[in-house]
Residue, then its C-alpha position, 0 to 999 in steps of 0.5 A: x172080664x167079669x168077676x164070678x159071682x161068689x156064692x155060698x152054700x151048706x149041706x145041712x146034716x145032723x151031726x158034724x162028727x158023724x152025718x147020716x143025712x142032709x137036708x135038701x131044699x126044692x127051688x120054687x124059682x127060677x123057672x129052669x130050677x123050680x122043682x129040683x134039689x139043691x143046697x140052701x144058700x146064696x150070693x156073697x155081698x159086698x164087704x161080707x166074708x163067706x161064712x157071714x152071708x151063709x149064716x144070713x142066706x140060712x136064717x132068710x130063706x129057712x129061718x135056722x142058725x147053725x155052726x159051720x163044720x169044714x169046708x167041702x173042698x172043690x180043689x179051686x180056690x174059688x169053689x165049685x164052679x157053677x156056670x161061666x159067671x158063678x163058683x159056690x163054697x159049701x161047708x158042712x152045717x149043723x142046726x143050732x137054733x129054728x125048725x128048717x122052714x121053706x121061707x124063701x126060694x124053695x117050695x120043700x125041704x127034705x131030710x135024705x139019707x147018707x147011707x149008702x148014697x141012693x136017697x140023696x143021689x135019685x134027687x133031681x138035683x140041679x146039674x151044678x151041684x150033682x157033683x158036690x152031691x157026690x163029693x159029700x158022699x165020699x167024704x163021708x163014707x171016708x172022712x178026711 
C-alpha cells in the first residue's frame, strides 16, 4: 500500500480574529477541475513540514506571504481526505506581505463573503473541499 499524499492548503481570510470573507482561487488545470473553486495550496515535499510547503505553495502560485492561524480540524490526523491516494491540512491564513495574483494554477481569484454562507457555498467548488467549506463556515459562526 501506498503512502497518501500530504497535501496542504489555506483559507485566506481577512483577519485571524474575526474573518468576514476567504479567498477563492478557480483552477485553470487539470481538465476535470478547471473552472471550479478551491483552496490555494499543494503537495508537501520531501524533508518539508506542512506549514513550510504552505508558505512556498502560497508565494508560487499567488505570490503573497502570510501568517498561518489554526489548523482546521478534520478529526483525522491525516486531514481531509481528498481521494483514495491524497488527505489535505488547511489552516486558517492572513496575508502579511503581496497582492493575491493567479500565478500558477488558477485563471481567478475571488474574495466571498462569510456571513451567512451563501456567496462561499454557490461556488462550484471541487467536490473534496465542499466539505472543508462548510467546516469553515461553522467555525466561524461559532468559533472554538
Amino acid at each position: 500500500m501506498t503512502a497518501l499524499i500530504n497535501v496542504v492548503g489555506a483559507a485566506i481570510v481577512d483577519s485571524l480574529e474575526a474573518p468576514t470573507r476567504l479567498l477563492a482561487a478557480r483552477r485553470s488545470a487539470p481538465p476535470q477541475f478547471a473552472g471550479m473553486w478551491e483552496f490555494p495550496g499543494g503537495k508537501v515535499e520531501a524533508g518539508e513540514t506542512a506549514e513550510a510547503a504552505l508558505h512556498r505553495e502560497l508565494a508560487e502560485e499567488l505570490g503573497i506571504e502570510v501568517q498561518l492561524g489554526r489548523e482546521l480540524e478534520s478529526g483525522r490526523p491525516e486531514g481531509w481526505v481528498l481521494n483514495e491516494r491524497a488527505a489535505m491540512r488547511v489552516w486558517f491564513a492572513e496575508l502579511t506581505a503581496g497582492e493575491p495574483a493567479p500565478l500558477e494554477d488558477h485563471d481567478e481569484l475571488q474574495w466571498v463573503s462569510l456571513t451567512g454562507g451563501d456567496e462561499a457555498l454557490g461556488l462550484p467548488w471541487i467536490p473534496a473541499d465542499f466539505p472543508i467549506v462548510r467546516a469553515l463556515l461553522d467555525r466561524v459562526v461559532a468559533p472554538a
